[in-house]
C-alpha positions in Angstrom: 182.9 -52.0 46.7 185.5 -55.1 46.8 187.0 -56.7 49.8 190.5 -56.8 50.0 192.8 -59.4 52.3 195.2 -58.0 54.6 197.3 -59.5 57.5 197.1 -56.8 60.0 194.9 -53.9 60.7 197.5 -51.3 60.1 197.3 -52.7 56.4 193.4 -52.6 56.3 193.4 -48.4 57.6 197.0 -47.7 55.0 195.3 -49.0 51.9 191.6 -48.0 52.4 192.4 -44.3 50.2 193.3 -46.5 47.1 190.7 -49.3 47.5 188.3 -46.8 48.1 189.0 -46.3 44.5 187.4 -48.9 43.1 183.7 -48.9 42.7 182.0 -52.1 41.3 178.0 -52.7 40.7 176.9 -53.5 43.8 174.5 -56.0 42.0 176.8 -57.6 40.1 179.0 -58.7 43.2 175.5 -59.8 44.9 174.8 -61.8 42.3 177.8 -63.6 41.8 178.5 -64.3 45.7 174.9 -65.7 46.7 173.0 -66.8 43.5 176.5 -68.5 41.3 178.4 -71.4 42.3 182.2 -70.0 43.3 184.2 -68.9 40.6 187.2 -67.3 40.8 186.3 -63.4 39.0 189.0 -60.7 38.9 187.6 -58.0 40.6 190.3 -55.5 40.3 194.0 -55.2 40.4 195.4 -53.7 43.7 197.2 -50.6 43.9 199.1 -51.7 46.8 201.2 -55.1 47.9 197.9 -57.0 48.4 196.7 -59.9 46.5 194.4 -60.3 43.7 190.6 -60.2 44.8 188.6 -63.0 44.5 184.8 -64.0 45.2 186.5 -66.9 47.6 186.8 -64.2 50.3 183.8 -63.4 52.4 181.9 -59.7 51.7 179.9 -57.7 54.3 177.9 -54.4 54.2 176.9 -52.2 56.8 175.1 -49.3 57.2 174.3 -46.9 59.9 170.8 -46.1 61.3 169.3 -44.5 64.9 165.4 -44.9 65.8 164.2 -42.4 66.1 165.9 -40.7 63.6 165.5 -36.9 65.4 167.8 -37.2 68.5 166.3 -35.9 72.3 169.0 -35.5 74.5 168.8 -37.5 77.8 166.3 -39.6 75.6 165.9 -43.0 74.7 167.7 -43.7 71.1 169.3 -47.0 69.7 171.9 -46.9 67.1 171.4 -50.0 64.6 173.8 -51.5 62.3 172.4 -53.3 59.4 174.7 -56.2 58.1 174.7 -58.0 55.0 177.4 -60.9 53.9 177.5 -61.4 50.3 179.1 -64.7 50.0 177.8 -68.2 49.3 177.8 -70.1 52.7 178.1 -68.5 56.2 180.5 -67.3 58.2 180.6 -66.9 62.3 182.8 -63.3 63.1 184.4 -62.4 66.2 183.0 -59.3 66.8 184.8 -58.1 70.4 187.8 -56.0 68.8 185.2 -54.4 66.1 182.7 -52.0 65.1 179.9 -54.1 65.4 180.8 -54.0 69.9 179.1 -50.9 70.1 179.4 -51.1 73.5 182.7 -50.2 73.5 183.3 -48.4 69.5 180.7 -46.2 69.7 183.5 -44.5 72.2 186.5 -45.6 70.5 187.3 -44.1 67.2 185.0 -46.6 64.9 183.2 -43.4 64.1 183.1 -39.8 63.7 180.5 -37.2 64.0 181.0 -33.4 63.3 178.8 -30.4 64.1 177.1 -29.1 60.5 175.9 -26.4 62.7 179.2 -25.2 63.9 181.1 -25.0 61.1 181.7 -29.0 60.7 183.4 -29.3 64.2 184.7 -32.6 65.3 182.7 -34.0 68.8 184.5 -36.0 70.8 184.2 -40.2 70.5 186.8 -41.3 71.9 187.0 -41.1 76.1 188.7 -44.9 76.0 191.0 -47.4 74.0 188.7 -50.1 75.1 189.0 -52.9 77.9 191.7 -55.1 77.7 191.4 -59.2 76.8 193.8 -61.6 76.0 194.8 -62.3 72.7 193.3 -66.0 73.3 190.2 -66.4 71.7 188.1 -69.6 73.6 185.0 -70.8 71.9 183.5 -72.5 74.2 179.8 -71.8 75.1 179.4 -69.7 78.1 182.9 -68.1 78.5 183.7 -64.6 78.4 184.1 -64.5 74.6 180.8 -66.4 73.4 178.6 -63.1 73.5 181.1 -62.1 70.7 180.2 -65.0 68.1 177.7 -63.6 65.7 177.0 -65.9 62.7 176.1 -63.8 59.4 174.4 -65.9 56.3 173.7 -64.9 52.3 171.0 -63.0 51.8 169.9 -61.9 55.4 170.5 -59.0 56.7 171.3 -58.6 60.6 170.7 -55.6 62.7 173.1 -55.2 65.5 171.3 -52.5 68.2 172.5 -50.8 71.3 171.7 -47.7 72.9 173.3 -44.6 71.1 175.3 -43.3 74.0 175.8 -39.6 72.6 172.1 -38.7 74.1 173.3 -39.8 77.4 176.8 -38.8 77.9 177.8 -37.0 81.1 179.7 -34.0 79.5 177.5 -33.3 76.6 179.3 -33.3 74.0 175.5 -32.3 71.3 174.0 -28.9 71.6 170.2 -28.9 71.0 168.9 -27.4 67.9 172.6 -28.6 66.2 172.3 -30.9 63.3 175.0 -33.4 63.3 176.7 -35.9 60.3 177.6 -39.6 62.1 179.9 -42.0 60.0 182.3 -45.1 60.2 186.3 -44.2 60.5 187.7 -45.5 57.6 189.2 -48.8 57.4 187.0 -50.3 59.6 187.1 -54.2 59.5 186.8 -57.9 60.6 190.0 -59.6 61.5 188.8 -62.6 63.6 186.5 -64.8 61.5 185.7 -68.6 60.8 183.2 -70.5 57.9 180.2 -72.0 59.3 177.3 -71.2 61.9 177.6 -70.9 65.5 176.3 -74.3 66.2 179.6 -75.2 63.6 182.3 -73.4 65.3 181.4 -73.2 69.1 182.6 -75.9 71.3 180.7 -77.1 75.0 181.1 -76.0 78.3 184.8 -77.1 79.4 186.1 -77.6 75.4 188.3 -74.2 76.0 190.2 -74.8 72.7 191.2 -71.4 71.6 189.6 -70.0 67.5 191.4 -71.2 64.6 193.8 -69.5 62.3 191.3 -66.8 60.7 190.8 -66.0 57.3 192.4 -62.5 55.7 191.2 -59.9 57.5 187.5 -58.1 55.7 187.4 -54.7 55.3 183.6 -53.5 55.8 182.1 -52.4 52.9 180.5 -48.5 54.6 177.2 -47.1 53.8 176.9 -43.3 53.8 177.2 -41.5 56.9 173.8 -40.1 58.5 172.6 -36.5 59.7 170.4 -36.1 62.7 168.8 -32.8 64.6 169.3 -32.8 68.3 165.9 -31.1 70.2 166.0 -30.5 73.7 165.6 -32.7 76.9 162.5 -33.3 78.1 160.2 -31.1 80.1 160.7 -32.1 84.1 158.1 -34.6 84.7 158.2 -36.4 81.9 160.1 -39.6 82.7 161.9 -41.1 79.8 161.4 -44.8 78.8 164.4 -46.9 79.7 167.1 -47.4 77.0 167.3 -50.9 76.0 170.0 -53.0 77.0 172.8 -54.0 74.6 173.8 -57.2 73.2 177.5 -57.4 73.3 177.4 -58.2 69.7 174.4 -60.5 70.4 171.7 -60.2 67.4 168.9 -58.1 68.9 166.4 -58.0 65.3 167.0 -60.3 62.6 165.2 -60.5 59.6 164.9 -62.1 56.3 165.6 -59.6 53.2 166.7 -60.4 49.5 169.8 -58.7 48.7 
């Protein structure tokens, strides 16, 4: 699928019906972003206001996993989001106001998740419009915002993990012995990003120069959604072993893999 640029995030969730459109081979686009020098390709003409596509704007993939895969309420369960840029250098995102803070979108409207055993009902994601920052970005190392600095490079992918907080909400919003489908909202994007590493775009402790002017704003590239069965909590007795902390858009698991 191709990334488009847009100035605003209203843009991005107006236009993703008709750029959902277009489909491309996946390998193709791989190819050409990591393996070729730039060159400028038409990828496709827009149906809307936007500007021609080109291979000089970044590309990222996600897709949506939980471990384990079978969901135990009041269990332990992480929700992981694999991350892939297809481009030819890397790029550092600002991941705060995103899908990849799963602290905060996993109850935010990021995703959705209906109930395949009740007749595809919606369940409930959203209990908050998320905690409020300033609109001044500060890069420097230590600050409030650093957490949110995640660097993505060509051709490895990044897992982004936190604990999936349906299994542990207090009103209980999955029914065991449902099965449930789990996706990304649509339009779901980066608006906040710069080229280079971490070590290229963070600045020391006291430096509190705000981000630079960003890029156009990436829209995600969205794996499938997933289905997972719910069993019952466990027997009394058994004590659960501790969900793991998250990261606050930190990387948790990174590995190497060819794209």
């Amino acid at each position: 699928m191709a990334i488009e640029a847009f100035s605003t995030r209203e843009e991005v969730r107006g236009s993703f019906r008709s750029v959902r459109q277009v489909t491309l081979e996946a390998d193709y686009v791989s190819q050409l972003a990591i393996y070729q020098p730039y060159k400028p390709q038409m990828l496709f003409q827009s149906h809307c206001h936007c500007t021609t596509q080109t291979m000089s704007n970044p590309a990222i993939s996600v897709n949506i996993a939980l471990e384990p895969a079978t969901v135990t309420l009041g269990a332990t369960c992480s929700i992981i989001l694999s991350t892939t840029l297809l481009y030819p250098t890397p790029i550092t995102i600002y991941t705060w106001p995103t899908v990849f803070n799963l602290d905060l979108s996993q109850i935010r409207k990021n995703f959705w998740c209906i109930d395949l055993s009740n007749n595809n009902e919606s369940v409930r994601l959203e209990l908050t419009k998320g905690g409020k920052r300033s609109g001044y970005i500060c890069r420097e190392l230590g600050s409030f915002h650093d957490p949110f600095f995640v660097t993505l490079e060509p051709g490895k992918a990044v897992d982004i993990t936190a604990p999936f907080v349906l299994t542990t909400r207090l009103d209980k919003p999955l029914v065991a012995g449902h099965r449930y489908r789990f996706g990304f909202s649509e339009g779901e994007c980066v608006g906040d990003w710069m080229h280079g590493t971490r070590e290229d775009v963070m600045l020391p402790s006291g430096d509190r120069s705000p981000m630079d002017s960003s890029g156009p704003y990436i829209m995600l590239d969205v794996g499938p959604p997933i289905e997972f069965e719910v069993l019952e909590s466990e027997p009394l007795g058994h004590e659960p072993q501790q969900a793991p902390t998250s990261t606050h858009g930190r990387l948790m698991h990174e590995t190497n893999r060819c794209s």
